[in-house]
C-alpha positions as a Markdown table, in Angstrom:
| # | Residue | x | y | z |
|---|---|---|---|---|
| 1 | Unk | 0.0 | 0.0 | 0.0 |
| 2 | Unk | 1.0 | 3.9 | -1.0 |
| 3 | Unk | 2.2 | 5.6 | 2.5 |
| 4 | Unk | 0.2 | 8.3 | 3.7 |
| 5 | Unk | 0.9 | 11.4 | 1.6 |
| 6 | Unk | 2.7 | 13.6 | 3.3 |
| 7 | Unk | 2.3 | 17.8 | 2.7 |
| 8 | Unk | 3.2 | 19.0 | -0.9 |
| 9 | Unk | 4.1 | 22.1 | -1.6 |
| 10 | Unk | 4.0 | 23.9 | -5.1 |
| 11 | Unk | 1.9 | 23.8 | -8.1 |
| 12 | Unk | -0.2 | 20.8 | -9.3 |
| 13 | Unk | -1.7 | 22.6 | -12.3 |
| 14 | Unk | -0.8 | 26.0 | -14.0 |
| 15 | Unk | -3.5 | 27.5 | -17.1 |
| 16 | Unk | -5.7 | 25.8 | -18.8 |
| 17 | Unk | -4.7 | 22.6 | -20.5 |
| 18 | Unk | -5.7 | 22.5 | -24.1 |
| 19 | Unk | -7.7 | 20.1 | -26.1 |
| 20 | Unk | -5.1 | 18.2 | -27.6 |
| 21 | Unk | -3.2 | 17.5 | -25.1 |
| 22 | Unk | -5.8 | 16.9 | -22.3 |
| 23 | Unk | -6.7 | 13.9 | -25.1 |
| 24 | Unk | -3.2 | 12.7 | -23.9 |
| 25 | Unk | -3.5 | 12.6 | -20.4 |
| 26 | Unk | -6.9 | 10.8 | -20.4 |
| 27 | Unk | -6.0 | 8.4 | -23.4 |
| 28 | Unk | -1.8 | 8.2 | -23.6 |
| 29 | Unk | -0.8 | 8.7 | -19.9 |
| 30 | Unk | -2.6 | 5.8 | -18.6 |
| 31 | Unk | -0.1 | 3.6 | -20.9 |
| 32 | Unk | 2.6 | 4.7 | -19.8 |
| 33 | Unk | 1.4 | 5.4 | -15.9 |
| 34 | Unk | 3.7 | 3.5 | -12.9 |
| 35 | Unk | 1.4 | 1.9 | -10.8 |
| 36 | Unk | 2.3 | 3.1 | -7.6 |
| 37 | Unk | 0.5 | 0.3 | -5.2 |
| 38 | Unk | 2.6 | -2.2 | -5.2 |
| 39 | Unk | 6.7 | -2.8 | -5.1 |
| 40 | Unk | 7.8 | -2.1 | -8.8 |
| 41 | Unk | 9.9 | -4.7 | -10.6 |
| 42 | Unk | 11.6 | -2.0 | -13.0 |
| 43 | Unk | 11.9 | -5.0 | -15.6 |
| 44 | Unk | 8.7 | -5.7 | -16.2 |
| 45 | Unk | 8.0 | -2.2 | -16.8 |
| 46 | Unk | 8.7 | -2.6 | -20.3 |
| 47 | Unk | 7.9 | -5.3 | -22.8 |
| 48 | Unk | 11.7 | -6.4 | -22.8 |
| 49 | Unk | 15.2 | -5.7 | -20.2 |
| 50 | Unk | 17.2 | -2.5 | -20.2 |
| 51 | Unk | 20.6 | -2.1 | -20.1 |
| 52 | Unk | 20.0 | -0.2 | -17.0 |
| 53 | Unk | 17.5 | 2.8 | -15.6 |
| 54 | Unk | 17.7 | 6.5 | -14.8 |
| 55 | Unk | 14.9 | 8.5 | -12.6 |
| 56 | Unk | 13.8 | 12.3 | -13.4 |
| 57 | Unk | 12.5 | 14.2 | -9.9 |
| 58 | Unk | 10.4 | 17.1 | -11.0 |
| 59 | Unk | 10.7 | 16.8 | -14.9 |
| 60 | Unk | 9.2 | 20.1 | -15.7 |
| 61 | Unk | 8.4 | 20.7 | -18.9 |
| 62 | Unk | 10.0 | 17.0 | -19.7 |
| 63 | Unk | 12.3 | 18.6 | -22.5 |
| 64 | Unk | 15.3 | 17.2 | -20.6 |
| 65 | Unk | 13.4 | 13.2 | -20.3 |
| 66 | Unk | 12.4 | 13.5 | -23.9 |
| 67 | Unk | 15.5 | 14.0 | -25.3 |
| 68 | Unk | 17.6 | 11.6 | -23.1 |
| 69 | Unk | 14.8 | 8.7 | -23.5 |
| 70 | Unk | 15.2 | 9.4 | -27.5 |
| 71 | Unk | 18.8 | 9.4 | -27.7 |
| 72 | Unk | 19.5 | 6.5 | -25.2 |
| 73 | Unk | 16.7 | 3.5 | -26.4 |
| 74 | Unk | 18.3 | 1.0 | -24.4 |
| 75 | Unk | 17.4 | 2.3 | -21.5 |
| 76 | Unk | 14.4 | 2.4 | -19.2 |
| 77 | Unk | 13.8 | 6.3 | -17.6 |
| 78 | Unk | 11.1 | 7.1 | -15.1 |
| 79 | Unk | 10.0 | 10.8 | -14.5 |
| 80 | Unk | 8.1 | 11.7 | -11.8 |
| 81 | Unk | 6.5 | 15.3 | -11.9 |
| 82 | Unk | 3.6 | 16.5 | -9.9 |
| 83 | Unk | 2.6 | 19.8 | -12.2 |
| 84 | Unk | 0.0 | 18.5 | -15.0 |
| 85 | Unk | 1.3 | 21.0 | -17.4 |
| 86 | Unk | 4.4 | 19.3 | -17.5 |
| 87 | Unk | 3.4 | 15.9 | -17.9 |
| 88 | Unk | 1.2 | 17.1 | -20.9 |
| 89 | Unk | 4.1 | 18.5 | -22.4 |
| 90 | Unk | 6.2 | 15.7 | -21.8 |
| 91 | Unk | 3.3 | 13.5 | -23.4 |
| 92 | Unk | 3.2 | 16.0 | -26.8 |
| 93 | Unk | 7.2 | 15.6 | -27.4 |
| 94 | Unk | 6.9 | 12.2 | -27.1 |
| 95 | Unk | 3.6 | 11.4 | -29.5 |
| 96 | Unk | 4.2 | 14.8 | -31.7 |
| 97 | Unk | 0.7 | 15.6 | -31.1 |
| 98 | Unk | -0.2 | 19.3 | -30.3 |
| 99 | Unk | -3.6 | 21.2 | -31.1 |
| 100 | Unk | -1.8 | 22.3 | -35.0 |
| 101 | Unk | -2.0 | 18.8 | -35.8 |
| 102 | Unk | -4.6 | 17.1 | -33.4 |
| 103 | Unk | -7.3 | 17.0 | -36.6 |
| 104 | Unk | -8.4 | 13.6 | -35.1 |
| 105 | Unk | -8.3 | 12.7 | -31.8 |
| 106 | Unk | -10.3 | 9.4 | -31.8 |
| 107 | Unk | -6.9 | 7.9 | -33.6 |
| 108 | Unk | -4.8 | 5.6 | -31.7 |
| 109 | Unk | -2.1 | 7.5 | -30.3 |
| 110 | Unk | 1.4 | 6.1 | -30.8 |
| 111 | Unk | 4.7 | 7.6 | -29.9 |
| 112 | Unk | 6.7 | 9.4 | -32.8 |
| 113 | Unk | 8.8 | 7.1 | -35.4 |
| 114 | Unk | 11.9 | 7.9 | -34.2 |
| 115 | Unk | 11.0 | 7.0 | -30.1 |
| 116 | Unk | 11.1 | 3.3 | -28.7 |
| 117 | Unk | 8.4 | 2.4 | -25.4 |
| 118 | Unk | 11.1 | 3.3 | -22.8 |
| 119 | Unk | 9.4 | 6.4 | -20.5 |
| 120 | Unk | 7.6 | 5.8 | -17.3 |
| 121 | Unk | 5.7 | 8.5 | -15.5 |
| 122 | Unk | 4.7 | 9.0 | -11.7 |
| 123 | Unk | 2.6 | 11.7 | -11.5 |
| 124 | Unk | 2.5 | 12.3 | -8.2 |
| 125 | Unk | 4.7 | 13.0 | -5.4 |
| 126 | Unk | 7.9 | 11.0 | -5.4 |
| 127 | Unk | 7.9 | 10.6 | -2.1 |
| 128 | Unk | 5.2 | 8.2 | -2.3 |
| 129 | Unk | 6.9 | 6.4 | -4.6 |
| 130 | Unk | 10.6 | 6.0 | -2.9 |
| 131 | Unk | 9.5 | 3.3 | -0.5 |
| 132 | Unk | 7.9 | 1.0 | -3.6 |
| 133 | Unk | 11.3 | 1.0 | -5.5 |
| 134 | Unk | 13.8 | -1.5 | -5.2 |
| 135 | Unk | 17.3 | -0.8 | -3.9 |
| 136 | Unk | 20.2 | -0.3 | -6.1 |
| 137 | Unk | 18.3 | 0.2 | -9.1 |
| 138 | Unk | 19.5 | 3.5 | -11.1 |
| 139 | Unk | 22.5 | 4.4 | -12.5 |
| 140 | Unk | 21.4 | 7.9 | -12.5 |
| 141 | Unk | 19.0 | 10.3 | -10.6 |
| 142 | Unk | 18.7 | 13.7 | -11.9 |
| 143 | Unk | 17.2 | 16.7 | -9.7 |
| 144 | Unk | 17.0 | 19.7 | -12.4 |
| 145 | Unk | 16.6 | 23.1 | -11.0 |
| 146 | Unk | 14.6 | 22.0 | -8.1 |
| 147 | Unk | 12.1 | 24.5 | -6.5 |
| 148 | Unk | 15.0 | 26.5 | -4.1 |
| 149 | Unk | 12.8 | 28.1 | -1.0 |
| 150 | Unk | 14.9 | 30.9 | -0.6 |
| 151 | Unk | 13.0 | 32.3 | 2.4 |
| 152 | Unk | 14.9 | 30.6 | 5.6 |
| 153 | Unk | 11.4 | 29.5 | 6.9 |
| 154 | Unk | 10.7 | 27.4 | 4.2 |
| 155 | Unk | 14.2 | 25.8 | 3.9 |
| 156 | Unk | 12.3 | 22.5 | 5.1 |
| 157 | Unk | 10.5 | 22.7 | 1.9 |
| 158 | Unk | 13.7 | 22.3 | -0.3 |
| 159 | Unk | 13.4 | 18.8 | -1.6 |
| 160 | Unk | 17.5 | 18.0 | -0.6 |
| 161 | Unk | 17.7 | 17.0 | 2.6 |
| 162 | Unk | 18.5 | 13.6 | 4.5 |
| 163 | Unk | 15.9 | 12.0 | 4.8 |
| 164 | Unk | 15.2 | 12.4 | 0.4 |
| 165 | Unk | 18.7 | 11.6 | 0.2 |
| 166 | Unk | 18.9 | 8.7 | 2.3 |
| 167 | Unk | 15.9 | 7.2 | -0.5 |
| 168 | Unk | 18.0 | 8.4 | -3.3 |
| 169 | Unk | 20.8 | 6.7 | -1.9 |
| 170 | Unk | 19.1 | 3.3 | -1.4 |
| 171 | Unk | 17.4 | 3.0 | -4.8 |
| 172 | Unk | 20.5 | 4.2 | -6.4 |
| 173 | Unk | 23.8 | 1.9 | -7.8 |
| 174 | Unk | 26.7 | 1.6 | -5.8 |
| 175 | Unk | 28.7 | 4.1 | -8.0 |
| 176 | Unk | 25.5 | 5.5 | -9.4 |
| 177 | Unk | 25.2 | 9.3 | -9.6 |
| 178 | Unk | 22.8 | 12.0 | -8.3 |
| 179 | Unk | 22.7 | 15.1 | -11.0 |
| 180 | Unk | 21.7 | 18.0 | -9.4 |
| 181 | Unk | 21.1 | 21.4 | -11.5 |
| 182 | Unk | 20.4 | 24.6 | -9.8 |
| 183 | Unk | 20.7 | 28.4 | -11.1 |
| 184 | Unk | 19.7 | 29.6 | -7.4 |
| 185 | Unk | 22.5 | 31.4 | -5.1 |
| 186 | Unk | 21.0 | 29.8 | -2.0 |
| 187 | Unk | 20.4 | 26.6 | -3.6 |
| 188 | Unk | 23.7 | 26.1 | -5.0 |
| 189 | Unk | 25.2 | 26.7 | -1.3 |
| 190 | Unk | 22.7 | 24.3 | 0.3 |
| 191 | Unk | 23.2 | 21.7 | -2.2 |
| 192 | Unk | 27.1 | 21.6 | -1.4 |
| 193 | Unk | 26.6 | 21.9 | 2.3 |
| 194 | Unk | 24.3 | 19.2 | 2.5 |
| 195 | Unk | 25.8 | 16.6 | 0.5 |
| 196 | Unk | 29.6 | 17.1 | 1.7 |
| 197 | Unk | 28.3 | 16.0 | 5.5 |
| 198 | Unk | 26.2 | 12.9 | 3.7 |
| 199 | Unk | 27.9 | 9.7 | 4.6 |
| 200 | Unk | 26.1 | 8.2 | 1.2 |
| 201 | Unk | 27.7 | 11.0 | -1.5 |
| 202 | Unk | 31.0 | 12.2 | -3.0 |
| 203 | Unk | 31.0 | 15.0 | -5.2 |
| 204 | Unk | 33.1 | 14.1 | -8.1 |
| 205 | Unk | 34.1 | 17.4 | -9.0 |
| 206 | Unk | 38.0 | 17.5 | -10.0 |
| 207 | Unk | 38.1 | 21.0 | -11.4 |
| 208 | Unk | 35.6 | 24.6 | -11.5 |
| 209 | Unk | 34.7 | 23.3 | -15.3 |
| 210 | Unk | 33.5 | 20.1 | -14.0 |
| 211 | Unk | 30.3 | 22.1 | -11.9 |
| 212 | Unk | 30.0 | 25.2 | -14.1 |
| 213 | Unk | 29.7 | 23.3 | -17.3 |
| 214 | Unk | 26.9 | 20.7 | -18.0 |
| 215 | Unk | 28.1 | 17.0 | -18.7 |
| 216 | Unk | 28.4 | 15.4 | -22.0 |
| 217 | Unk | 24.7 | 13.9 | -22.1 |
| 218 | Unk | 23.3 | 17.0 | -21.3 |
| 219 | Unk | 20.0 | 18.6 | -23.1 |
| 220 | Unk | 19.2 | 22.4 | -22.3 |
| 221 | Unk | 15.5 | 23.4 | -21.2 |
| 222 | Unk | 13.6 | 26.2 | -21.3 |
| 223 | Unk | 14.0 | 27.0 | -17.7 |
| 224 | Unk | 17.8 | 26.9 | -18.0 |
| 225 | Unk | 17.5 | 29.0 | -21.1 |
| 226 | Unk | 15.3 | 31.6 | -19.1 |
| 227 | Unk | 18.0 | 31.5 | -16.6 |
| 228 | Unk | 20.9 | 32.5 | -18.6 |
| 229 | Unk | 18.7 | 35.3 | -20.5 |
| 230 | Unk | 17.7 | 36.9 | -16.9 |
| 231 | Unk | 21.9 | 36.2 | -15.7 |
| 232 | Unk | 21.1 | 33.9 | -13.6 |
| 233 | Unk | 24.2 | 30.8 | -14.0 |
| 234 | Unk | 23.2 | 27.6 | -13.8 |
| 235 | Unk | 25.4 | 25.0 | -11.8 |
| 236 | Unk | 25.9 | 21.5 | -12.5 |
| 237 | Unk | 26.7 | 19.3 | -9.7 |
| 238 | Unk | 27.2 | 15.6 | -9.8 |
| 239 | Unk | 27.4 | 13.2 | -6.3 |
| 240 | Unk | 29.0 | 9.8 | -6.9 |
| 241 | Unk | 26.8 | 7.3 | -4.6 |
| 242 | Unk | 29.9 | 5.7 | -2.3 |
């Protein structure tokens, strides 16, 4: 059984969703759904293996999980992101179906040619879903530009803290990394602070470049786009689970 749901903080639904790609969320999402009320076998989330799995907290806009999913097929990813929007979005880069091109929506939906079957989606609050996941199953876990909290009252809100990192650290490979992206002062700071007195985490920085630049598989998202336009530099950190 899903533990009780503990307080959420932040947006579950911005404007309006529109026709097209409400279609998806009632007819596409469903397919592609975890279902959170049970342990999950990550292998028998998909019709066949992977040659390993990576987890999305808080995808956004899911331009980040599209474009990794699409460029690395043999592997499983699972994004979790409470904000309907977002998941929407995610659902229209992965099917190529928008309201310009939606002229029938009673059509099967199927992903685009170019895309294998290899995205999951929680839609809810991860932290209902740490305790159902198996230990040592991800290479990777990528936090990207996390809500910060900059008011010190609502630093309990920020989503890095021990007992979220003590999950991560479970469900992740010995070796495995945490990503974590951030363009906040005060985020940046915490993030460091945090994981340096985590018994679980090394950071695997070896120079300045190796934080200020993003890593090889990277794909850039709106929100980091925004952030450079309004001078705001993003960070890149990356913790090496001991």
């Amino acid at each position: 059984m899903l533990p009780d749901k503990p307080k959420f903080f932040g947006r579950r639904k911005g404007r309006t969703i529109r026709k097209a790609k409400s279609f998806l969320l009632d007819n596409f999402l469903p397919r592609i759904r975890i279902a959170a009320d049970k342990k999950i076998d990550l292998n028998s989330c998909f019709t066949e293996p992977k040659e390993g799995y990576f987890l999305e907290i808080g995808f956004g806009d899911g331009e980040h999980l599209a474009a990794l999913s699409q460029r690395m097929p043999q592997y499983g990813f699972f994004g979790v992101e409470v904000y309907q929007n977002g998941v929407a979005n995610l659902l229209s880069l992965m099917t190529g179906l928008k309201d310009g091109n939606a002229e029938d929506l009673t059509d099967e939906i199927k992903l685009l040619p170019q895309r294998t079957d290899n995205v999951r989606v929680y839609d809810d609050d991860v932290r209902l879903l740490f305790s159902l996941l198996p230990d040592s199953a991800f290479d990777k876990v990528y936090l990207l530009f996390p809500d910060p909290w900059p008011k010190t009252k609502h630093a309990a809100r920020r989503f890095i803290n021990p007992d979220n990192l003590r999950s991560i650290a479970r469900i992740l490979k010995k070796g495995g990394i945490l990503q974590v992206a951030t363009d906040h002062p005060i985020y940046k700071r915490w993030t460091l602070e945090t994981l340096h007195t985590n018994p679980d985490f090394i950071w695997t920085a070896q120079t300045s470049d190796d934080w200020r630049y993003p890593p090889k598989d990277w794909y850039e998202t709106k929100y980091q786009r925004k952030a450079v336009r309004e001078g705001r530099r993003p960070v890149f950190f990356e913790f090496r689970r001991i």
